[in-house]
N, C-alpha and C positions, 0 to 999 in steps of 0.2 A: 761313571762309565770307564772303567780300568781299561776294558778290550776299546776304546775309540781313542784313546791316549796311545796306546801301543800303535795303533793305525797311524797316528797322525806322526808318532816318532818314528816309524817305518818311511813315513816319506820323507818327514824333514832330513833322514839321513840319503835317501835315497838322492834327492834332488841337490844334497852338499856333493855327494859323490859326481852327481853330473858334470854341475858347474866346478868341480876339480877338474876331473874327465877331459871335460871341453877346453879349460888352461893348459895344461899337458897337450892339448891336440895342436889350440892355436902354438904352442913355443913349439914343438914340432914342425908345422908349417912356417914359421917364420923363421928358423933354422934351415929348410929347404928353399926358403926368397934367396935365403942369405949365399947360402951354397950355388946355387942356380937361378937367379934372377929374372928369365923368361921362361920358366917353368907356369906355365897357365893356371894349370890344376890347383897345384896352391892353394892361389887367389880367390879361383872360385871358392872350393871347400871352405877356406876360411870365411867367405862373402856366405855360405848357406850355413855355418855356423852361428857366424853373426846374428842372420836375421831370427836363429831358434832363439836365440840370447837379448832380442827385438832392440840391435844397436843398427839400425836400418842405414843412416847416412853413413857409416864405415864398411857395411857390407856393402852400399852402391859406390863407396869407393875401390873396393877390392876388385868388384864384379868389373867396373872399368879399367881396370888394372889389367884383368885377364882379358878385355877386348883390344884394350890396345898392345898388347902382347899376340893375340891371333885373335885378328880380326876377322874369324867364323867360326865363331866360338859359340854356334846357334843357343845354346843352352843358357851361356853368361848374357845375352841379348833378354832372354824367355824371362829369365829369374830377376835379373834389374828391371823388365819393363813391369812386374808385378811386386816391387819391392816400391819402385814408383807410385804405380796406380793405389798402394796400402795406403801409403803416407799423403796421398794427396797430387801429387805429379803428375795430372794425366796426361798432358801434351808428351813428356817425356816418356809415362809409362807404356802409352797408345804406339809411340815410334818404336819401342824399343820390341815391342810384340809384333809389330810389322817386318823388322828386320829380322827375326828368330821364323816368322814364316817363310819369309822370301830364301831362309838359309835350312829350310824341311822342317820347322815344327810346324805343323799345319795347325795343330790346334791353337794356334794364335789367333788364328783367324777368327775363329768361332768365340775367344774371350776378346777378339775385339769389337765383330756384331752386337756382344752381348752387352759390352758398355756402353754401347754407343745407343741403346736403345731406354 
């Protein structure tokens, strides 16, 4: 099957170029810590990088990176309380979805009902 070798080489190049892609974005981002150190944005970005690249404890460290840098950061609460709940963390992931409502994502609330049930 010549034409399913050509498919399958189309990705494998496709997904090198990603995971290049995405090194080139993190040294970017970590070039801009480096230049400006409470820059939030970042941290996030790189923390939902992370988790495409599924390095889950470095993206919850990032994401808290960006909350202790600004602490209503509704979005860095949203994405670590569900980066939690993936891996296992639900006490942690269950708060962190509470604090992203109390801060306007309301649809926290409704993936908190739904765990909890």
């Amino acid at each position: 099957m010549i034409g399913d070798d050509k498919s399958k080489n189309k990705k494998i190049a496709s997904d090198n170029q990603s995971i290049f892609d995405a090194e080139i974005i993190m040294r970017d981002y970590d070039k801009v810590n480096e230049l400006n150190p409470d820059f939030s944005f970042a941290y996030y970005n790189k923390a939902n990088i992370l988790c495409t690249q599924k390095d889950f404890r470095t993206a919850i460290s990032n994401y808290t990176k960006c909350i202790v840098i600004d602490p209503d950061f509704a979005e860095a609460y949203f994405n670590r309380g569900l980066t939690y709940l993936f891996i296992g963390e639900d006490v942690k992931g269950l708060a962190d979805l509470s604090k992203a409502g109390e801060l306007g994502i309301y649809k926290a609330y409704n993936l908190i009902q739904r765990f909890k049930k």
